[in-house]
Structure formats: C-alpha cells, structure tokens
C-alpha positions in Angstrom: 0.0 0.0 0.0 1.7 3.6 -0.9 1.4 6.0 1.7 -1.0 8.5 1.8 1.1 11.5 0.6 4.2 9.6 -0.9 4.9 13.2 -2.6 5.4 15.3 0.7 8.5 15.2 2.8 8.6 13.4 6.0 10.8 13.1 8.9 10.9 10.2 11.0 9.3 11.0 14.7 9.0 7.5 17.0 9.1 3.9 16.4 7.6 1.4 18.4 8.7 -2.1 17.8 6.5 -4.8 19.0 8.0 -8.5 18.9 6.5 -11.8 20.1 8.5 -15.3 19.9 7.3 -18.7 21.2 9.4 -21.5 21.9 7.9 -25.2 21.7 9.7 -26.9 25.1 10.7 -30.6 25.9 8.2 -30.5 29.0 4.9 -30.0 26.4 5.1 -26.2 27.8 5.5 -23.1 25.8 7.2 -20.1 26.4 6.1 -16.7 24.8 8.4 -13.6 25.0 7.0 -10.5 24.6 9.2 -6.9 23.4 7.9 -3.3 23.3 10.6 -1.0 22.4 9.9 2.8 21.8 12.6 5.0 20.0 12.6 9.1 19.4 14.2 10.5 16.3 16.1 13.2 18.4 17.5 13.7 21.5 14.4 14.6 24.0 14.5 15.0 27.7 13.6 12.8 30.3 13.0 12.9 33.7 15.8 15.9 33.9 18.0 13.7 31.8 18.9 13.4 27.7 17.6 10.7 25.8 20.2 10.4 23.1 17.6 9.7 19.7 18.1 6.2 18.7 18.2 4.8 22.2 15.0 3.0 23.7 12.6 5.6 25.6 10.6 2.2 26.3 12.2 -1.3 26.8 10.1 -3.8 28.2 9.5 -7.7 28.2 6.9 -10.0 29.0 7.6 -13.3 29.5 4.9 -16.3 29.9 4.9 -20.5 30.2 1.5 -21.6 28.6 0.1 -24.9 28.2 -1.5 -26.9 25.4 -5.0 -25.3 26.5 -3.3 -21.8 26.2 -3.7 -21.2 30.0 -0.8 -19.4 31.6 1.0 -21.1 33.8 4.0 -18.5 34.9 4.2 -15.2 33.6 7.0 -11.8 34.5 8.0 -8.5 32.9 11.2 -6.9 32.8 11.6 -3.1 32.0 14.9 -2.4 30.8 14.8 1.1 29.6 12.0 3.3 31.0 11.6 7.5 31.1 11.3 7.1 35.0 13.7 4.5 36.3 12.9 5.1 40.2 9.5 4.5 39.2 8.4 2.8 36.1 9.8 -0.7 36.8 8.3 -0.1 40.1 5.3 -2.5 39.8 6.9 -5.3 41.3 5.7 -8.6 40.0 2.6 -7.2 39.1 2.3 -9.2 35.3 2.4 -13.0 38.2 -1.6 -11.7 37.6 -1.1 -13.1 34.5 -1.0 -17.0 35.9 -4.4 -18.7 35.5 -5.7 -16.8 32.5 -6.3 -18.3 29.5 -5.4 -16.7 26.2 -8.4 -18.0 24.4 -11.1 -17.1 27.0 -11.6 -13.6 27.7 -7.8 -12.8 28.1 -7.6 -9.2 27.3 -10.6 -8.2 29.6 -9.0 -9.8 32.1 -5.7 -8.0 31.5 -7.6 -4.5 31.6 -9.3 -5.7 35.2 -6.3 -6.8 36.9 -3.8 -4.5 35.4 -5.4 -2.0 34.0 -4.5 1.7 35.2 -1.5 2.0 37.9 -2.2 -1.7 38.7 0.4 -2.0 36.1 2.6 -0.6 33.3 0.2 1.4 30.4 2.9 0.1 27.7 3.4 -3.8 29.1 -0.3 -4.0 29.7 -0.7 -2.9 26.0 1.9 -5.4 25.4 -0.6 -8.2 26.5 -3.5 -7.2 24.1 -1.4 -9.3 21.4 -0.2 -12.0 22.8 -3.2 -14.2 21.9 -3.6 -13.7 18.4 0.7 -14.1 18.4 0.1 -17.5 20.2 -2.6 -18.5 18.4 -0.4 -18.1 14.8 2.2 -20.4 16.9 -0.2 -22.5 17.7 -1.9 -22.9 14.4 -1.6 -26.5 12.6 0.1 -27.8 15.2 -1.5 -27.4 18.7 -4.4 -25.8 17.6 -6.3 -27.7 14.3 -7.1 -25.4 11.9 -8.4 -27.9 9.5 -10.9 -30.3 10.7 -11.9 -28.9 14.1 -12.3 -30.1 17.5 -13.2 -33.5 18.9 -16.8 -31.9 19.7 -17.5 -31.3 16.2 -16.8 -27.5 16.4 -15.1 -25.9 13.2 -11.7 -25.0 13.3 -11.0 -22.1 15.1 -10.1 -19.3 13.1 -13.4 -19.4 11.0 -15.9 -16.7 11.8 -12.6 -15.2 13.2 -12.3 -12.3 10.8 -14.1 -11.2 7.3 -12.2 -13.2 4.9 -12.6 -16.6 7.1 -16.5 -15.8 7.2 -18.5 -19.0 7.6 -20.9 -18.0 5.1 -17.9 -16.7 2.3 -16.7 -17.6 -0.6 -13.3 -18.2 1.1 -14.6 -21.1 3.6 -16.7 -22.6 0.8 -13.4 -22.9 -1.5 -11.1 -23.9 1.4 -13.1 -25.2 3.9 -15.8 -26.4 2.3 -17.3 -29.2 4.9 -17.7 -25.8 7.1 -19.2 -23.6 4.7 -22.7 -22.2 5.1 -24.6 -21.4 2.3 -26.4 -18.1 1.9 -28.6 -17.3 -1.5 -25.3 -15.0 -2.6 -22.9 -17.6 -1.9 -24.7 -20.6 -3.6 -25.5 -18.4 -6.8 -21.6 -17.9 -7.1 -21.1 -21.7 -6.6 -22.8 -22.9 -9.7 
C-alpha cells in the first residue's frame, strides 16, 4: 500500500517495535516472549536527563509459560529502559496476575481488570492485548487444528474469526468447504 502523501517530505518522529517469539519446550510447555521497544528520532529529555535519539525511551519484556490449553501457567515482565527509572519498573511482580488466565477465553478483559491503570505498566499491559492472536499463529496446525476442528464437532478455530474466514464466504466454501454455510449470494456464485 503507498502511503497516503508519498509526494510530501517526512521526517521520522518515534518507532515502536512490538515483537512476540514462542518456543515449543521438551516439557509440552511453551514459552512466549514479549518486546515493546519505543525509540525518538532526536535527542528529548527525560526525567531531567537526555535521551540520546536512537536509544530506547521504552524497553520492556513479558515473559509467559503456557500450556496446550493456552492457559498461563507463569508469567514476568522486565523493564529495561524506561523515562522514569525510580518509578516505572516499580510495579513489582505485578504481570504474576497473569497466571491462571487463559489466552483464548476472555484474556484481554481480564488483562484490563487486573492490570489495567496503575495496577500495572500502560505500555506492558498494551503489550498483553497481542499475545493471543501471536500464540494463536504459533499454535496454528500444530497445537491448535485449523483444518478439521475439535473432537466436539466445532469448526476450526479461526473461521468466523475475521471477514475473509467468514462461515458464510466464498473463502470457507473454496477452502473449507465441509464448514461452509450457504447463503442465497454464496450458492448463486457456486454454480
């Protein structure tokens, strides 16, 4: 996609950089690790201090064991580069809320109730919103069947997830056709 105005000048103002990794172990755990890393352009102060541009304003890390069921089982944060450093990392072990939750099941309301505010960190409660779709991508085809569907005779998960993987669309009828439901527009386009 071009940008919007790809014939006006622009200057470069802050970055953030979000990364998610998750490691399959040898125990049938997983780990996910988490990055948020915000960088200025130019030098700004902080907290009485320069900020040299280029180095992190943010630098924060989430780290989390799941299971199989996508239920955490041990979760931390570590905030490496922060604006207020007598402060900001100051939450303890705030993100051990994390333990019991389940990424599948109402996981980022849950994040907002017990962390939400100054029960936590603004930038590694962010953080949390996407982990579950990051897991979920880790998961996929491996953990989590994406073809035939669960054991209870539910369709695979991701359908009726977003617009292209619409039960009723012409995607799920070409791909995934034993889950397809036919609408009047959908069978017309089928014959």
């Amino acid at each position: 996609m071009p940008p919007v105005h790809p014939s006006i000048t622009r200057r470069p103002l802050h970055r953030r950089a979000l990364d998610v990794q998750v490691f399959a172990r040898e125990d049938g755990l997983f780990d996910v690790e988490a990055s948020l890393i915000d960088t200025k352009s130019q030098d700004v102060p902080l907290a009485g201090k320069p900020r040299k541009a280029g180095e992190p304003i943010h630098e924060m890390q989430l780290h989390l064991t799941v299971d199989s069921t996508l239920t955490v089982t041990a979760a931390s944060s570590d905030t490496l580069w922060m604006p207020y450093p007598d402060a900001c990392a100051d939450h303890g072990d705030a993100y051990a809320r994390l333990v019991g939750l389940n990424l599948l099941k109402g996981f980022r309301q849950a994040v907002a109730d017990r962390l939400g505010g100054t029960a936590g960190c603004t930038h590694l409660t962010e953080l949390c919103q996407i982990l579950p779709t990051a897991v979920i991508q880790a998961m996929a085809g491996s953990v989590i069947d994406t073809r035939e569907g669960d054991a209870d005779g539910n369709p695979p998960f991701q359908l009726d997830r977003c617009h292209a993987l619409r039960r009723d669309g012409a995607t799920v009828a070409k791909f995934y056709p034993r889950w397809h439901l036919a609408t009047p527009e959908t069978a017309q386009t089928a014959s």
